[in-house]
N, C-alpha and C positions, 0 to 999 in steps of 0.2 A: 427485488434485489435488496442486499441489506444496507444498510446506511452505517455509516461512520457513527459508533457512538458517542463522540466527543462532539462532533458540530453537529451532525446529523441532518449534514445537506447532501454530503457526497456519498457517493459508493464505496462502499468499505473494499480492500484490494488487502488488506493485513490484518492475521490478528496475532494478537501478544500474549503468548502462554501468560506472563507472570502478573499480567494485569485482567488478563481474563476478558480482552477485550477486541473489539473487531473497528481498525481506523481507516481513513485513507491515508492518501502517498503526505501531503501537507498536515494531518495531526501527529499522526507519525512520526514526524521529522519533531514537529515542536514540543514532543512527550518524550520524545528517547533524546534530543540534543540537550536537553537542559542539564543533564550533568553526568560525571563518567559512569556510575551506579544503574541510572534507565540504562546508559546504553548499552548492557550488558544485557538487558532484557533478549531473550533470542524470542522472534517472530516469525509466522508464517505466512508465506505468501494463499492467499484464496484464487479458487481457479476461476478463472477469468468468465467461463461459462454458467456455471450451478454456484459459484463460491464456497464450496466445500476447501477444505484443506490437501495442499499439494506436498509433495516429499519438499519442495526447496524451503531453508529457512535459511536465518542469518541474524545475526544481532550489529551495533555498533550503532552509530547517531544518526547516520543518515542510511538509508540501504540505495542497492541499485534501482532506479524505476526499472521493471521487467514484466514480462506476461506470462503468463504459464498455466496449463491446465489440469485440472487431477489426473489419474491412473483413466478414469471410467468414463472421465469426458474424452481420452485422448483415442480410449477403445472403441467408441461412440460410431454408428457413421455416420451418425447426424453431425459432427463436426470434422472438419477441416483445415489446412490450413488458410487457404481460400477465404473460411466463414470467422476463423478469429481475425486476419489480417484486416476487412471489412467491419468487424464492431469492433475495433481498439479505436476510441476517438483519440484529438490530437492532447485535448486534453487531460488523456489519461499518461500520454507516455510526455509529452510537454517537454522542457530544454532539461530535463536530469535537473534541475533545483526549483525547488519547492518555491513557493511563491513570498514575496518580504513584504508583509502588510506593515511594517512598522513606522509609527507616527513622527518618527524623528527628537523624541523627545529624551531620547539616552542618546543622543549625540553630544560628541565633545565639545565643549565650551571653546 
């Protein structure tokens, strides 16, 4: 599977035409929210099986977490819904907000 290529721990789940890049759900977030300009980047979602590219995209700062499979995975009949609902871990679809590692140190006086 491909890796996030900004941290390159995670499973990449989006890539960003205008960056030419393949993220997950958490760099994602912290490459297109940093100002109104990224987030007009429109992205695609990878499909969840092969990680090829699926029709859904979207741009904006944060996008929906979702699943979704390509054209060729969905033709498949090696897949299912059955076989995606079983490898979606919890941490892929997680509470819809990205995780806040931040140290506290831009907090208010």
């Amino acid at each position: 599977m491909k890796k996030c290529e900004l941290c390159n721990s995670c499973v990449a789940k989006i890539f960003c035409e205008s960056d030419k890049a393949t993220l997950c759900w958490e760099c994602d977030y912290r490459v297109h929210a940093a100002n109104f300009l990224v987030a007009k980047h429109s992205r695609i979602l990878l499909c969840h099986s092969c990680q090829s590219s699926t029709p859904w995209s979207c741009s904006g700062p944060k996008l929906p977490l979702t699943v979704t499979v390509c054209e060729s995975c969905a033709n498949s009949s090696s897949i299912n819904d059955d076989h995606v609902h079983e490898n979606i871990s919890e941490d892929e679809v997680g509470n819809g907000e990205p995780d806040d590692q931040t140290d506290g140190s831009d907090a208010d006086s």
